[in-house]
SEKOL-479624 format. One record per residue (C-alpha): residue number from 0; residue in three letters; x, y, z. Coordinates in nm, 3 decimals, always signed. Layout:
N
<node><pos>NUM</pos><code>ala</code><east>X</east><north>Y</north><up>Z</up></node>
...
This chain:
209
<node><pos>0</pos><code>unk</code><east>-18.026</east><north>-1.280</north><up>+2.420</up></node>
<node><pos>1</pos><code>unk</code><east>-17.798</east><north>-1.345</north><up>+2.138</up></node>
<node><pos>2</pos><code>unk</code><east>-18.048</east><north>-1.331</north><up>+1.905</up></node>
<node><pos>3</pos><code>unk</code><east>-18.130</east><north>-0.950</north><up>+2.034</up></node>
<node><pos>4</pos><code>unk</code><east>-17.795</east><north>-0.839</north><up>+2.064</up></node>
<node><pos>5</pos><code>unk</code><east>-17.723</east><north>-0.931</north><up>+1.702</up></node>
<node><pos>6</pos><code>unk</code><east>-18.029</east><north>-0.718</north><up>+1.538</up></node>
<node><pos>7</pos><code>unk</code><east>-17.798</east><north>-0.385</north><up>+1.577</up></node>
<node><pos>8</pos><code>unk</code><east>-17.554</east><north>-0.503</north><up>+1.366</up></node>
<node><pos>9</pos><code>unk</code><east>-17.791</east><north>-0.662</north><up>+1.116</up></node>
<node><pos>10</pos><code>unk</code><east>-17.991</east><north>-0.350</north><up>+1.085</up></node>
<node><pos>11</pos><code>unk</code><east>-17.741</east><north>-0.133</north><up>+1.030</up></node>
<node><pos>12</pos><code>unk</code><east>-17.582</east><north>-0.303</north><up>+0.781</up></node>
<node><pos>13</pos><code>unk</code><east>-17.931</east><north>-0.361</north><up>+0.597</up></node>
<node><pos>14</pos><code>unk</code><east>-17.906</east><north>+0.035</north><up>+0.630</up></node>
<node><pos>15</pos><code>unk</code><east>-17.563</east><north>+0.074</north><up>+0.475</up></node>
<node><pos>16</pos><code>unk</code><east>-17.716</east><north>-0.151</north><up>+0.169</up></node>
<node><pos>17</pos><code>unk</code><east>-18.008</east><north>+0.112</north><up>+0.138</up></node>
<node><pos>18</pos><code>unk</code><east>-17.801</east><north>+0.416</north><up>+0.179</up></node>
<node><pos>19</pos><code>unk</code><east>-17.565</east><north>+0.310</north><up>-0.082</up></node>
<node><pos>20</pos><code>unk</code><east>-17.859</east><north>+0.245</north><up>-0.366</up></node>
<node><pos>21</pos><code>unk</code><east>-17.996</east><north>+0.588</north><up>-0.278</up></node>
<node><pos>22</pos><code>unk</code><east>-17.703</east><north>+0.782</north><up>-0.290</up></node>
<node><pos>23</pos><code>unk</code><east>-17.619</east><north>+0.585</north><up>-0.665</up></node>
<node><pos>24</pos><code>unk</code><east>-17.960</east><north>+0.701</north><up>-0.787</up></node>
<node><pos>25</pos><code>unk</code><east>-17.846</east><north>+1.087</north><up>-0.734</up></node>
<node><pos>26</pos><code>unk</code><east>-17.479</east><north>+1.051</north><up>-0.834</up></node>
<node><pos>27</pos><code>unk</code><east>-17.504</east><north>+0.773</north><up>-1.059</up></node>
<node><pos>28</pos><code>unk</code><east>-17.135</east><north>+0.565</north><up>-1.013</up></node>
<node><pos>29</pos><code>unk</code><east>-16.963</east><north>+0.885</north><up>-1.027</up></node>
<node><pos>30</pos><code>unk</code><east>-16.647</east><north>+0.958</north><up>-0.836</up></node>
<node><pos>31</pos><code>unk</code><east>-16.851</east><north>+1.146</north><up>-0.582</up></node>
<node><pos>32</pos><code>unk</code><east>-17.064</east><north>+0.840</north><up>-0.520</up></node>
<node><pos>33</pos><code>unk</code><east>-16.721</east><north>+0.604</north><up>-0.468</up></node>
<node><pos>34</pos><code>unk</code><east>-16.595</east><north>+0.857</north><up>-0.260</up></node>
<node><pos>35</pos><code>unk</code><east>-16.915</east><north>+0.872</north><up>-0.019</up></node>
<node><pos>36</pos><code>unk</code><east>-16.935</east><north>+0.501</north><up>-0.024</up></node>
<node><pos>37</pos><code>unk</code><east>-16.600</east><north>+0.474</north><up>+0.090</up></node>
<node><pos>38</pos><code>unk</code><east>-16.629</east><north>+0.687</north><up>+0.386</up></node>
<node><pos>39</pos><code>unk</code><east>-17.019</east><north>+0.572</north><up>+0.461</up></node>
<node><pos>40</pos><code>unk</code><east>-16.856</east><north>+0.206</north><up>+0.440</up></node>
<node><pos>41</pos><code>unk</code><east>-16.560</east><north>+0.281</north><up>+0.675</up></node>
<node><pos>42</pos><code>unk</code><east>-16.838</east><north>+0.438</north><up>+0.958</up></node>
<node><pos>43</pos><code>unk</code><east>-17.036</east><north>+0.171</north><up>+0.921</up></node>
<node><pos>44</pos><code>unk</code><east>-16.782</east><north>-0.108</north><up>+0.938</up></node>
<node><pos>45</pos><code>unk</code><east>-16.673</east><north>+0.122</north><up>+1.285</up></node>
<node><pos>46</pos><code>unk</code><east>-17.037</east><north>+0.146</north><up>+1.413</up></node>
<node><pos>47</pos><code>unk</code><east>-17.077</east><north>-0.265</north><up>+1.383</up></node>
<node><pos>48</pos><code>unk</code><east>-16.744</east><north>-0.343</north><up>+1.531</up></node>
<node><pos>49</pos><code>unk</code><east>-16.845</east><north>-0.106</north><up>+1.832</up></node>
<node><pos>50</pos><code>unk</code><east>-17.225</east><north>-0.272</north><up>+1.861</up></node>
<node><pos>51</pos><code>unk</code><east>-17.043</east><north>-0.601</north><up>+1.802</up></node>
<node><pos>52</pos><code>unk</code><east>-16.841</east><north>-0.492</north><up>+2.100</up></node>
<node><pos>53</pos><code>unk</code><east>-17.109</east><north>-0.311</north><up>+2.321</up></node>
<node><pos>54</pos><code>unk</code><east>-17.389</east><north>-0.589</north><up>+2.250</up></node>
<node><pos>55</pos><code>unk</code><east>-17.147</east><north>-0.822</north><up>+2.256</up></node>
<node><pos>56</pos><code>unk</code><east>-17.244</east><north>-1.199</north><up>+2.271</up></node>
<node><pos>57</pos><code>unk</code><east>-17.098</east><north>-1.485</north><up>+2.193</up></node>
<node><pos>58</pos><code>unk</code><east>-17.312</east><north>-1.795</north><up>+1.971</up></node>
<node><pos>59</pos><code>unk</code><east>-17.201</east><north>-2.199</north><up>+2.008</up></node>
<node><pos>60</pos><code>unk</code><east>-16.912</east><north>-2.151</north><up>+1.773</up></node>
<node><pos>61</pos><code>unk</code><east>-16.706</east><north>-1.915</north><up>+1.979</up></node>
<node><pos>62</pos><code>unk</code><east>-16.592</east><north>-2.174</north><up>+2.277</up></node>
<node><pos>63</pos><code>unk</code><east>-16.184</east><north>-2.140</north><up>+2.158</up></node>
<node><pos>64</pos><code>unk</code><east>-15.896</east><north>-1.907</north><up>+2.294</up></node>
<node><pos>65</pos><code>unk</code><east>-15.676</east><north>-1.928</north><up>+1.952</up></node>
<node><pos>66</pos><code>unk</code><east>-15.318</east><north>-1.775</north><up>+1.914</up></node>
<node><pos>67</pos><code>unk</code><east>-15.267</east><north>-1.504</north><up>+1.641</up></node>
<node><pos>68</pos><code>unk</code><east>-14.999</east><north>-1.709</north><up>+1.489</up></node>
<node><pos>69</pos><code>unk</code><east>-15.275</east><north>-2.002</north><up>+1.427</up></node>
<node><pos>70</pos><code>unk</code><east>-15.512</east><north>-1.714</north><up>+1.309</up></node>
<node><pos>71</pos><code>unk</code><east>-15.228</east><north>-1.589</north><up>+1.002</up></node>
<node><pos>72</pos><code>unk</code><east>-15.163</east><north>-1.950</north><up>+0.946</up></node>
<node><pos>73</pos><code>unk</code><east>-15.557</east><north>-2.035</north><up>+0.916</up></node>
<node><pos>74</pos><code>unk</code><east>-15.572</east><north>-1.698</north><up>+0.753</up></node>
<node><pos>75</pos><code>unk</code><east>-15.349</east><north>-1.776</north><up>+0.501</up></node>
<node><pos>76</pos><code>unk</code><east>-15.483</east><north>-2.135</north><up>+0.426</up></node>
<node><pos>77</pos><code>unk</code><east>-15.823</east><north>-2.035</north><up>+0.390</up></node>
<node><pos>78</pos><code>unk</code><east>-15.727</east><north>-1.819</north><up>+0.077</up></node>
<node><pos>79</pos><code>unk</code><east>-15.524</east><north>-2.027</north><up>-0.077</up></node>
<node><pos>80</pos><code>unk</code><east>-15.800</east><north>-2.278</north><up>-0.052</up></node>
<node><pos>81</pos><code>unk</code><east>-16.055</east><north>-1.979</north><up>-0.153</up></node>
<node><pos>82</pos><code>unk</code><east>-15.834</east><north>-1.936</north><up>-0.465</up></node>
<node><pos>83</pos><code>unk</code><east>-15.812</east><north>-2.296</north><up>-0.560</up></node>
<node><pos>84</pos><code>unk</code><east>-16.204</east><north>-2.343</north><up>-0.485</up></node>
<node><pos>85</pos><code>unk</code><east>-16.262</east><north>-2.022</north><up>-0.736</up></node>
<node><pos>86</pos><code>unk</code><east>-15.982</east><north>-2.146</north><up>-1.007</up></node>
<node><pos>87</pos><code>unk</code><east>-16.191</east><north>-2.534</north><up>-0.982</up></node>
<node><pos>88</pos><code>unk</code><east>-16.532</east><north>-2.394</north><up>-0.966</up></node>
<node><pos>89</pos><code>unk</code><east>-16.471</east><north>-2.153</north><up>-1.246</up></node>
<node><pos>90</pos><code>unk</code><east>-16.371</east><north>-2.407</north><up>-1.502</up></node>
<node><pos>91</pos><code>unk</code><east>-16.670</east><north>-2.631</north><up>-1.398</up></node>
<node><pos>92</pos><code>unk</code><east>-16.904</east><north>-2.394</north><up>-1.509</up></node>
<node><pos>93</pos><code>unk</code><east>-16.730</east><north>-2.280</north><up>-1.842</up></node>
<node><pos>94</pos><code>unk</code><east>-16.719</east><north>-2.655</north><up>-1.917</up></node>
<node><pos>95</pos><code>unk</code><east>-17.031</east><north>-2.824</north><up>-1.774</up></node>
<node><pos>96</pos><code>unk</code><east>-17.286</east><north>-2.519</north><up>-1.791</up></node>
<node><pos>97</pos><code>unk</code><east>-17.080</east><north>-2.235</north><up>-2.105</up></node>
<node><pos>98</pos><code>unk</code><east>-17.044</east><north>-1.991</north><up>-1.807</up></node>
<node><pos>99</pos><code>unk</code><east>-16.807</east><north>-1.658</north><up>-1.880</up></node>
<node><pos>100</pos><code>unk</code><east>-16.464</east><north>-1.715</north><up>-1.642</up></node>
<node><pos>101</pos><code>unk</code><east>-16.560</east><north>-1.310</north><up>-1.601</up></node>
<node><pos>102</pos><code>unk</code><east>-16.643</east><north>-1.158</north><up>-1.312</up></node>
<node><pos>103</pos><code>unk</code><east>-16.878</east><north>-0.860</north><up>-1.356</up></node>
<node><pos>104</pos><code>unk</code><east>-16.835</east><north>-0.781</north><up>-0.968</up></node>
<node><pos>105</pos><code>unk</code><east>-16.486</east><north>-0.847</north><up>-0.978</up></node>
<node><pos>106</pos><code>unk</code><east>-16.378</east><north>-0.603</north><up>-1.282</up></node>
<node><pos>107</pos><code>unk</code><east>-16.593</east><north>-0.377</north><up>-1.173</up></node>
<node><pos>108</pos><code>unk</code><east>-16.400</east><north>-0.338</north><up>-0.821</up></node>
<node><pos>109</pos><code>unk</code><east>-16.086</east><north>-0.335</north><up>-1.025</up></node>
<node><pos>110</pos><code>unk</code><east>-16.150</east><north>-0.085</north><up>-1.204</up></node>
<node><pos>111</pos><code>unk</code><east>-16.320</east><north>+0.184</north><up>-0.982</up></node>
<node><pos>112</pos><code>unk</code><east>-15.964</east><north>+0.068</north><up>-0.803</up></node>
<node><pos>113</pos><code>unk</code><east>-15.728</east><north>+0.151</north><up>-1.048</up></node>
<node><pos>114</pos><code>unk</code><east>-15.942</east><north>+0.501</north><up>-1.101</up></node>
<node><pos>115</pos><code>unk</code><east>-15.963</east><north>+0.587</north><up>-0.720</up></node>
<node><pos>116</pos><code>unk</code><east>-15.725</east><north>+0.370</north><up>-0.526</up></node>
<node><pos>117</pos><code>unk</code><east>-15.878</east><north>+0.483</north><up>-0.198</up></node>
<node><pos>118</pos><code>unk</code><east>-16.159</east><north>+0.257</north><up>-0.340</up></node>
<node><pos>119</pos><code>unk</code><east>-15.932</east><north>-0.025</north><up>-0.208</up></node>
<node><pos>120</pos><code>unk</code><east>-16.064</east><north>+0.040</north><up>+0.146</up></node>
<node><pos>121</pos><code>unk</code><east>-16.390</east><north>-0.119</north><up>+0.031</up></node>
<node><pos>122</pos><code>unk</code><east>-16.312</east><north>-0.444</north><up>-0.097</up></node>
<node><pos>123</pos><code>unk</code><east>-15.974</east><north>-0.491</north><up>+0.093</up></node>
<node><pos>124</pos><code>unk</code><east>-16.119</east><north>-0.396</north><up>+0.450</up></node>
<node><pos>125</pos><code>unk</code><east>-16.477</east><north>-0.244</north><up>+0.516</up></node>
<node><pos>126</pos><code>unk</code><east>-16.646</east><north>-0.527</north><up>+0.329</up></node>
<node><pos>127</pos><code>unk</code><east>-16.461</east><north>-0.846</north><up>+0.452</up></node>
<node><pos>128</pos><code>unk</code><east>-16.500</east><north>-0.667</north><up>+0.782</up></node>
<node><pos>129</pos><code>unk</code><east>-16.928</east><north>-0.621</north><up>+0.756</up></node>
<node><pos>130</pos><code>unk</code><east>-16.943</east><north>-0.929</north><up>+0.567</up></node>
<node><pos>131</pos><code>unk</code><east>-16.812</east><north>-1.165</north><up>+0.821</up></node>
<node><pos>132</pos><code>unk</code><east>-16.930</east><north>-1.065</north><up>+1.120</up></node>
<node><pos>133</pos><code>unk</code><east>-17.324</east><north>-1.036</north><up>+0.944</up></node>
<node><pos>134</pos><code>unk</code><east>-17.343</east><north>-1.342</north><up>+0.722</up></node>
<node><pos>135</pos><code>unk</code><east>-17.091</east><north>-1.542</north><up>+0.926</up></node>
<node><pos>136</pos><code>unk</code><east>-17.118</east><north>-1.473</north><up>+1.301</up></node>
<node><pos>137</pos><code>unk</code><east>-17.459</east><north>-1.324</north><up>+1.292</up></node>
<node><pos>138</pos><code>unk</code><east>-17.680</east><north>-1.518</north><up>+1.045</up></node>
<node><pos>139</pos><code>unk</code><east>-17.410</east><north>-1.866</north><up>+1.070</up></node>
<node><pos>140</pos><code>unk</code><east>-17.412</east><north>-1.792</north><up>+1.409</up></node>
<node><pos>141</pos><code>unk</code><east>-17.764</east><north>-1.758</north><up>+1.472</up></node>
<node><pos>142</pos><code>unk</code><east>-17.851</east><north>-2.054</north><up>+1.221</up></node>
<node><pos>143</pos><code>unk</code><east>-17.657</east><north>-2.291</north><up>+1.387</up></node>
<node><pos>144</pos><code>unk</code><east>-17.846</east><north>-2.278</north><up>+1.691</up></node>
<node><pos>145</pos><code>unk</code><east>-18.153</east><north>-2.437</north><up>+1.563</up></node>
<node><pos>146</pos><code>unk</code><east>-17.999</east><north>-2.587</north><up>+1.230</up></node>
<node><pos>147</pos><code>unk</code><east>-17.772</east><north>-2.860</north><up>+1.214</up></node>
<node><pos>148</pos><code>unk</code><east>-17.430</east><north>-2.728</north><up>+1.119</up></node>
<node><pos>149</pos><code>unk</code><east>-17.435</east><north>-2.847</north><up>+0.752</up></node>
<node><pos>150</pos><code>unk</code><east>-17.792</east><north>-2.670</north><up>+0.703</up></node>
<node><pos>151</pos><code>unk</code><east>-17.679</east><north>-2.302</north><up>+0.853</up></node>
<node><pos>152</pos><code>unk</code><east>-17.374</east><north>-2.305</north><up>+0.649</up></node>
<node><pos>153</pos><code>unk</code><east>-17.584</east><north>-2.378</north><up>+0.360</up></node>
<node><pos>154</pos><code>unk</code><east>-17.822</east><north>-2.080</north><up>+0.441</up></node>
<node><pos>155</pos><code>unk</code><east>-17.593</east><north>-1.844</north><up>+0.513</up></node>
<node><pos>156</pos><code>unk</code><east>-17.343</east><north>-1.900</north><up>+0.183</up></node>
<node><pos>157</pos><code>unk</code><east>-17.602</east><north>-1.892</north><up>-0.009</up></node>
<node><pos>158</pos><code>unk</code><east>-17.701</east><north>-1.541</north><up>+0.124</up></node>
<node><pos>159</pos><code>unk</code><east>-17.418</east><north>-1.482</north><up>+0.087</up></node>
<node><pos>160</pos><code>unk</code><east>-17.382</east><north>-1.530</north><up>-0.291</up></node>
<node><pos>161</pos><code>unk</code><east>-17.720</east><north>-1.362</north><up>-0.344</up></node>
<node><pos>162</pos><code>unk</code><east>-17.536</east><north>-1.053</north><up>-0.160</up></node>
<node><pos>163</pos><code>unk</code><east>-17.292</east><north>-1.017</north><up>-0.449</up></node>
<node><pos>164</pos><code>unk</code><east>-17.510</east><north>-1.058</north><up>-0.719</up></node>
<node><pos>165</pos><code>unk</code><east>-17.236</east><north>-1.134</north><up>-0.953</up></node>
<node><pos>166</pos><code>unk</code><east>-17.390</east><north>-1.507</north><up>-1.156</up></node>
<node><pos>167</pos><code>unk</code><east>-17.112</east><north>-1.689</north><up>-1.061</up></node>
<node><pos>168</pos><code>unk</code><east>-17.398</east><north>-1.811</north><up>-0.752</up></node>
<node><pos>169</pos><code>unk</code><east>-17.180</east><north>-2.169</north><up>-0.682</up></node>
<node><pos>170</pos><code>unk</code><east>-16.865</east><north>-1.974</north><up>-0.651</up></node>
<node><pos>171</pos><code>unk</code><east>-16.923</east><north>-1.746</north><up>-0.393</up></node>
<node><pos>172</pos><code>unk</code><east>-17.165</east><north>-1.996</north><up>-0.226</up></node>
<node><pos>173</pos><code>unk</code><east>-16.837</east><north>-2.253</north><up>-0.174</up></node>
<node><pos>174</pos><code>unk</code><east>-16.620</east><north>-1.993</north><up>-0.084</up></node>
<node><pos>175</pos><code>unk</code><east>-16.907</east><north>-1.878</north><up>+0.203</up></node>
<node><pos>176</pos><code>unk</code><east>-16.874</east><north>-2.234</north><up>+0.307</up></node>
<node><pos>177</pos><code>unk</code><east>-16.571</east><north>-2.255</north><up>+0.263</up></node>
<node><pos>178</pos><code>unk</code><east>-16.538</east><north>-1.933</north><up>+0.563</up></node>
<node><pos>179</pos><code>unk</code><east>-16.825</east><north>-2.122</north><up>+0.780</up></node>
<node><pos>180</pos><code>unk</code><east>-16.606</east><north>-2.383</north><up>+0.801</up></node>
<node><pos>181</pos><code>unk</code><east>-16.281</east><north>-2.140</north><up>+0.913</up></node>
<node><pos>182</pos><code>unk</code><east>-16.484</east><north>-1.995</north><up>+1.174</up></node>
<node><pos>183</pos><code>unk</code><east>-16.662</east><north>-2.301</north><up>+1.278</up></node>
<node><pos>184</pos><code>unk</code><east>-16.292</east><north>-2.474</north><up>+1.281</up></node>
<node><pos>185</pos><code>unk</code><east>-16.118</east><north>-2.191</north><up>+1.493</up></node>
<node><pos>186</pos><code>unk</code><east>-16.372</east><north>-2.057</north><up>+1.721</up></node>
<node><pos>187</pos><code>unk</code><east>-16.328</east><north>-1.717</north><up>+1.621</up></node>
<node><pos>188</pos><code>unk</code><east>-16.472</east><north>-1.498</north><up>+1.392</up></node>
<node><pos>189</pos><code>unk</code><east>-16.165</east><north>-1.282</north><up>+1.339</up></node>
<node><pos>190</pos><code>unk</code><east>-15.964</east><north>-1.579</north><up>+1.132</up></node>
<node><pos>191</pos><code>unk</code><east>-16.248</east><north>-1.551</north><up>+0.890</up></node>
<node><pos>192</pos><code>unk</code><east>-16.208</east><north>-1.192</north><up>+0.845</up></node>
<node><pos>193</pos><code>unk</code><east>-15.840</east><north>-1.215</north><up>+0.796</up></node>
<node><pos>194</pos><code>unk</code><east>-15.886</east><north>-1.483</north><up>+0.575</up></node>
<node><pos>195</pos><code>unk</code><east>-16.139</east><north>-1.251</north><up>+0.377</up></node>
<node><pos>196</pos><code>unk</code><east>-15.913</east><north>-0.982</north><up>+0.364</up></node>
<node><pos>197</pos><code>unk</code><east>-15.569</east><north>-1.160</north><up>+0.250</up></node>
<node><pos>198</pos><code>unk</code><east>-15.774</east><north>-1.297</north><up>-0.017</up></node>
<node><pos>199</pos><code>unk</code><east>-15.985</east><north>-0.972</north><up>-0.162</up></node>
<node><pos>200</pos><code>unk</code><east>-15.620</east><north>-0.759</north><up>-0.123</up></node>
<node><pos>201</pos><code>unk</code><east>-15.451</east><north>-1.111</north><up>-0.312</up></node>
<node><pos>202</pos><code>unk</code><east>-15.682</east><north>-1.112</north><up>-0.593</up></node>
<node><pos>203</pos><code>unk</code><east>-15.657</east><north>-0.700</north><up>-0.612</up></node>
<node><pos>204</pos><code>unk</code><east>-15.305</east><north>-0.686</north><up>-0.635</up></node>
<node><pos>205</pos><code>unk</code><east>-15.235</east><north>-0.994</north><up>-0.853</up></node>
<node><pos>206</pos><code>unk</code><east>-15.497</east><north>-0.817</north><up>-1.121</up></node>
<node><pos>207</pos><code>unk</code><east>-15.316</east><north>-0.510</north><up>-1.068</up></node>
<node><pos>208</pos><code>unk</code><east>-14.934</east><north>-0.633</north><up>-1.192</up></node>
């Protein structure tokens, strides 16, 4: 039954994916194109909270009752531990493999930011929003039920990376792990959306002084 009551949310998001590469063929990054991804990506982060809610179901990791004062405090942890994880990770790979520090992805949100700063919805809410509940709660979620722990983490983050497809691959692979573990640790899927959040709005506004 969980299995089933997760394929709403999976689909539609597979949907949002493939309305937002059709819509970029015919307007081509333009502002109308931000502009109807912003509003396509706040309905669909509304219609997968609601299915989330209407088919709802609960996998093996969701057996906690946590207090929202534990959730800011995990919340808050798991970025700063996000941020140290990308600071590390970043100079491994400039040293050990000649990798570019720069994030294509990154710059690129920052910018279409500082041009349309209702853009921020994207990044700072509608995608830490779709992103957790599909690669974390769905695919973790589902994983983990005939996977070890270690294994469906593995799967999942690295899905995850593939999702941004930004090159830094190890990056955003440990930081996916890095929000398996939150979620797996607190029971809940909503510290790992806060904890997604506090660090996409961190990293906006710090680039942004």
């Amino acid at each position: 039954m969980e299995q089933r009551n997760s394929i709403p949310l999976l689909l539609t998001y597979i949907s949002y994916q493939i309305l937002l590469a059709i819509f970029n063929i015919f307007y081509n990054q333009s502002h109308n194109f931000y502009l109807l991804e912003t509003i396509i990506g706040i309905l669909c982060m509304l219609v997968i909270v609601y299915l989330n809610h209407r088919f709802s179901f609960k996998n093996k990791l969701e057996h906690k009752t946590i207090k929202l004062k534990s959730i800011l405090l995990w919340s808050i942890l798991g970025m700063v531990g996000a941020l140290i994880i990308q600071i590390g990770l970043s100079r491994i790979e400039s040293e050990l493999f000649h990798f570019s520090s720069y994030s294509a992805n990154t710059n690129l949100l920052l910018e279409i930011v500082h041009h349309y700063p209702y853009y921020i919805l994207i990044p700072g809410i509608t995608a830490p929003v779709m992103e957790e509940l599909i690669f974390r709660k769905v695919l973790f979620g589902n994983f983990s039920r005939f996977i070890p722990f270690l294994p469906a983490a593995l799967v999942s983050s690295l899905l995850f990376s593939l999702a941004h497809m930004d090159g830094h691959f190890l990056i955003y692979a440990s930081i996916g792990l890095l929000f398996c573990y939150i979620y797996y640790r607190t029971g809940t899927i909503i510290t790992s959306i806060f904890n997604h959040i506090f660090l996409n709005l961190f990293i906006i506004l710090l680039s942004s002084l």
